[in-house]
C-alpha positions as CSV (number, residue, x, y, z in Angstrom):
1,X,10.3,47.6,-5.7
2,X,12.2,47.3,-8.6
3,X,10.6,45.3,-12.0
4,X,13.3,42.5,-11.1
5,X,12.1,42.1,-8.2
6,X,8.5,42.2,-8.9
7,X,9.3,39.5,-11.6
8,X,10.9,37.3,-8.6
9,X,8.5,38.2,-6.4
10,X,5.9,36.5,-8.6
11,X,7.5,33.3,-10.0
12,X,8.2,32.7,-6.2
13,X,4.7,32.9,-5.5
14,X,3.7,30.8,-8.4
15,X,6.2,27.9,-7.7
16,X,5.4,27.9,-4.2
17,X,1.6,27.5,-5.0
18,X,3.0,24.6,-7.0
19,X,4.3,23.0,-4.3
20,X,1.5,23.4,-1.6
21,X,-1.3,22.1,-4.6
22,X,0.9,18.8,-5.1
23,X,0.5,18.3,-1.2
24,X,-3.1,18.9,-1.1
25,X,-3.7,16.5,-4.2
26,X,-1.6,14.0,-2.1
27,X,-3.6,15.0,1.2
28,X,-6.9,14.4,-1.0
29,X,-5.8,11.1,-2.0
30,X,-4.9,10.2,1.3
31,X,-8.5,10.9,2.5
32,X,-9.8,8.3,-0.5
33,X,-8.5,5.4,1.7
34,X,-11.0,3.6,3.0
35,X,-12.2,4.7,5.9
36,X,-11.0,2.8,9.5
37,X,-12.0,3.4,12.6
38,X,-9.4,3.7,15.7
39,X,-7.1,1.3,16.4
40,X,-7.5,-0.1,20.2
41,X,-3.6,0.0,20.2
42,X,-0.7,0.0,18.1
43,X,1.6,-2.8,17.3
44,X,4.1,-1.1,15.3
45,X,5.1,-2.0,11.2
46,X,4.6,-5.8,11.0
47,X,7.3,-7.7,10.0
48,X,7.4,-8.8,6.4
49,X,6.9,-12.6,5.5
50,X,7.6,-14.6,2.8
51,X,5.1,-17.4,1.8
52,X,4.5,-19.7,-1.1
53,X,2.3,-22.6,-1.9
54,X,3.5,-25.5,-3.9
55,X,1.2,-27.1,-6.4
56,X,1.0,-31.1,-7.1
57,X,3.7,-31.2,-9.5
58,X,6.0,-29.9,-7.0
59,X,6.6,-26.3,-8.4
60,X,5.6,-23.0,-6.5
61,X,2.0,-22.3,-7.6
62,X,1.4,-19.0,-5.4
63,X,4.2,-16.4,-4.2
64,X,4.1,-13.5,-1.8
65,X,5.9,-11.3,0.7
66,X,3.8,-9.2,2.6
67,X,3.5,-7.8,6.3
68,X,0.0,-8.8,7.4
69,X,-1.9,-6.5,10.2
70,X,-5.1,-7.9,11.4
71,X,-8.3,-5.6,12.4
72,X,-10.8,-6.8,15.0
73,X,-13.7,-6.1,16.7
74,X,-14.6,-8.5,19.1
75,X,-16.7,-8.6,22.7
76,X,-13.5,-8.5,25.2
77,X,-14.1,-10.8,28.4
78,X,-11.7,-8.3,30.4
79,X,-13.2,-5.2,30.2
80,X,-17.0,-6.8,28.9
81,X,-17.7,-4.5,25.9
82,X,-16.9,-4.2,22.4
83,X,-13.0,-3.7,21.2
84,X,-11.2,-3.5,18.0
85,X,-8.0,-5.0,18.7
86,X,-4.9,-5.0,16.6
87,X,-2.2,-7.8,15.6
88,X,0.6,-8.0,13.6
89,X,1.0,-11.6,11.8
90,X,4.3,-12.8,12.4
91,X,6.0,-14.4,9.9
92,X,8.5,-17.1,12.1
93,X,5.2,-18.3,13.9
94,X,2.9,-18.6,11.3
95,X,2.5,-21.9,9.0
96,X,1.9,-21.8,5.3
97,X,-0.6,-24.4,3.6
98,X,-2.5,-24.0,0.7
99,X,-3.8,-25.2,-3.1
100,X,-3.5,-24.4,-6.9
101,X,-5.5,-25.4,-9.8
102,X,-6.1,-23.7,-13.5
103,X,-8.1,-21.1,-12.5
104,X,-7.6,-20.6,-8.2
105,X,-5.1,-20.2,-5.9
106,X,-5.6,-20.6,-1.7
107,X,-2.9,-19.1,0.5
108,X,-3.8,-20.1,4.2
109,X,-2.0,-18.8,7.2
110,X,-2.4,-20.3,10.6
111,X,-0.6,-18.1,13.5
112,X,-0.7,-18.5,17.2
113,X,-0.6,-22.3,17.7
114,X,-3.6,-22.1,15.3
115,X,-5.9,-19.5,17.1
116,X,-5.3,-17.3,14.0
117,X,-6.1,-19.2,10.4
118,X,-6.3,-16.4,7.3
119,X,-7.3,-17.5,4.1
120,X,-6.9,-15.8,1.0
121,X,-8.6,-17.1,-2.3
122,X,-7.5,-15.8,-6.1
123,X,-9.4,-16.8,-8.7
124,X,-8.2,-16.3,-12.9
125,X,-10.3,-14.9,-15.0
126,X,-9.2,-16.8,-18.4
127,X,-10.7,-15.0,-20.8
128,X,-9.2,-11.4,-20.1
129,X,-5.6,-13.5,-18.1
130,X,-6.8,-10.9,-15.0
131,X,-6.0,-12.4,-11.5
132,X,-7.9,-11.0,-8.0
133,X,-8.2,-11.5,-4.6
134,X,-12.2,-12.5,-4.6
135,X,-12.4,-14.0,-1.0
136,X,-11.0,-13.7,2.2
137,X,-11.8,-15.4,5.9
138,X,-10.4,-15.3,9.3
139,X,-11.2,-17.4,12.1
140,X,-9.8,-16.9,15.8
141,X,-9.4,-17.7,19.2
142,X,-7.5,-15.3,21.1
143,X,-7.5,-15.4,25.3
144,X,-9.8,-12.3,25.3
145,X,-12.6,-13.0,23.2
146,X,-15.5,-13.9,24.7
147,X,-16.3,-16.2,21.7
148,X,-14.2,-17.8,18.7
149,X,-14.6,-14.8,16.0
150,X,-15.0,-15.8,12.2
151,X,-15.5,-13.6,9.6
152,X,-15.6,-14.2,5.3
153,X,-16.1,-12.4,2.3
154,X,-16.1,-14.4,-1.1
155,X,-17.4,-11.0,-3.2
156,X,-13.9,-9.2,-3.5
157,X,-12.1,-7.4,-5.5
158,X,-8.4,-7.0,-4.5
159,X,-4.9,-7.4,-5.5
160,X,-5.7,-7.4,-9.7
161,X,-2.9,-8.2,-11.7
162,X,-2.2,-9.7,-14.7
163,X,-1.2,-13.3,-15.7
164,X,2.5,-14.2,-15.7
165,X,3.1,-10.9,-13.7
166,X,2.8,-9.4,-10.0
167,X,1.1,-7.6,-7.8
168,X,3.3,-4.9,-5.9
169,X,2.1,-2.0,-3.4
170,X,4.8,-0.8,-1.2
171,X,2.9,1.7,0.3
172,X,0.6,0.7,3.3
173,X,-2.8,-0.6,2.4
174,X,-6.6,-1.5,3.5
175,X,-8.6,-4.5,2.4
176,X,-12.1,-4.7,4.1
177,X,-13.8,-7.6,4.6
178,X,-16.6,-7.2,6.6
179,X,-17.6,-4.3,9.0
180,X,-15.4,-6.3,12.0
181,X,-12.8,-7.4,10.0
182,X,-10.0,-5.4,7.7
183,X,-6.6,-6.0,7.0
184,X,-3.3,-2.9,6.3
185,X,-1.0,-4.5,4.2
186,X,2.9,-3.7,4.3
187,X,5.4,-4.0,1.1
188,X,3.5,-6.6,-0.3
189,X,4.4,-8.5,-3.8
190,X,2.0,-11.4,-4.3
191,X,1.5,-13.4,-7.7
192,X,-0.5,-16.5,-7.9
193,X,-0.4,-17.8,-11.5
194,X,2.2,-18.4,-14.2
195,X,4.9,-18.1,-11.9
196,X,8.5,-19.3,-13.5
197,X,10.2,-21.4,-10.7
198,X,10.1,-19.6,-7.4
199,X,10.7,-16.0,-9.0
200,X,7.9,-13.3,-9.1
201,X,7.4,-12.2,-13.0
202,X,7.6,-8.4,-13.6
203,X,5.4,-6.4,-11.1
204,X,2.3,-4.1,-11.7
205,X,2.1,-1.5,-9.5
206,X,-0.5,-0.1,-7.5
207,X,-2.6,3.0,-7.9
208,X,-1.4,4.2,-4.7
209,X,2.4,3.6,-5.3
210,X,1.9,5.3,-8.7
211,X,0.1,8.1,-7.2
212,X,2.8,9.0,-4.7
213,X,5.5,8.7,-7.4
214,X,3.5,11.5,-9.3
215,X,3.5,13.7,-6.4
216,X,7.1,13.4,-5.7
217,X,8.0,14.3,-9.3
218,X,5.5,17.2,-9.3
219,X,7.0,18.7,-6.0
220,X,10.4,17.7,-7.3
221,X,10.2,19.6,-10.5
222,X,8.5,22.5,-8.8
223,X,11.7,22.8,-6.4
224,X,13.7,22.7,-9.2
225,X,11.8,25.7,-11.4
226,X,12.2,27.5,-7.7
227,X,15.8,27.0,-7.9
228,X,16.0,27.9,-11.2
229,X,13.8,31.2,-11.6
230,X,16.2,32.5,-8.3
231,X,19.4,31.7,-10.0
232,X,18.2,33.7,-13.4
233,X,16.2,36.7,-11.7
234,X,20.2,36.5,-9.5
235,X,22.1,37.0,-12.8
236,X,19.6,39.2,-14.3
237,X,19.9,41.4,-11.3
238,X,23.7,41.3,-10.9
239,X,23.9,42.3,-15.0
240,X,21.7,45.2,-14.1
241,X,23.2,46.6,-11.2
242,X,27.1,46.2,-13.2
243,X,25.7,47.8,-16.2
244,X,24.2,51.2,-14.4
245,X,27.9,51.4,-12.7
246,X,29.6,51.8,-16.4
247,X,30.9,55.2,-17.8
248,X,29.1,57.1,-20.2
């Protein structure tokens, strides 16, 4: 092998290790989710809604679009044991109510002729102007459950943002709530304080959105060094081989 090619040979190697660490970092990441168990079927991406909640004076208190998928386990009447079933929130059935004061926000959802009520409940911290998701409930009443299921959490910690701004995560995410009860979240954009008419304010994005943006970058600039180191080990071999054909 000639020392142009060993030189290739090499920065190949290297770039292409580059390449396959920037998957596993995003493969290790993946694994951080929290954990879920199996779904008991498959409904597909839900369907993204838009909701708001209008305060006393009138104006839009609370904002957010968001596809909504619900995780149960419940006893099933049909087959008489324990199922985890799952259910996409659809936005054209499902009513929007809610309230706003200085320092909380309540976004309530009620789907399915009522069967379905979610509740979610920001509060504002007003000493650091830091918003979060500290409580979510559920109650429902679908055709297979042996009993009404209702489930709460009011010790959360979800959806942080910032006064006067938004929450974004486009990429698919998991809020526990209890052992029975999760929710994935789709595209969502929320922001429940110091809203300026109907308009979300500049969006913070989440870790996970920021994280796959890194690995894109990282894989895109190692394709890029790949394409590059072939192009200049190409012209340094070309050179060679035209320069041992010259007279002496």
């Amino acid at each position: 092998m000639t020392a142009t090619g060993g030189v290739h040979t090499r920065c190949l190697t290297f770039t292409l290790y580059l390449i396959l660490a920037a998957v596993a970092v995003h493969q290790s990441l993946a694994t951080m989710s929290p954990p879920t168990t199996a779904p008991h079927k498959d409904p597909g991406r839900p369907e993204r809604g838009r909701y708001q909640v209008t305060g006393t004076n009138g104006s839009v208190c609370l904002l957010a679009h968001m596809g909504l998928q619900l995780n149960i386990t419940f006893s099933s009447a049909s087959v008489n044991k324990t199922v985890q079933d799952v259910i996409n929130l659809k936005p054209n059935v499902t009513k929007t109510s809610g309230s706003c004061d200085a320092e909380s926000a309540t976004l309530r959802l009620s789907a399915d002729a009522d069967k379905t009520n979610l509740t979610f409940v920001f509060t504002l911290n007003t000493t650091s102007n830091k918003y979060r998701v500290n409580a979510i409930s559920l109650s429902a009443a679908w055709p297979d459950m042996k009993e009404p299921f209702s489930a709460s959490n009011g010790s959360l910690d979800y959806l942080r943002g910032t006064l006067g701004y938004s929450y974004m995560c486009r990429e698919e995410q998991t809020l526990d709530v209890v052992q029975a009860f999760s929710i994935n979240t789709f595209q969502l954009q929320v922001q429940p304080f110091g809203l300026s008419g109907n308009q979300f304010g500049t969006a913070e994005e989440c870790q996970l959105d920021e994280d796959n943006m890194l690995i894109a970058i990282v894989v895109g600039a190692a394709l890029a060094g790949l394409v590059l180191i072939v192009l200049v080990a190409y012209l340094i071999g070309r050179r060679r081989s035209h320069a041992g054909y010259q007279t002496i």
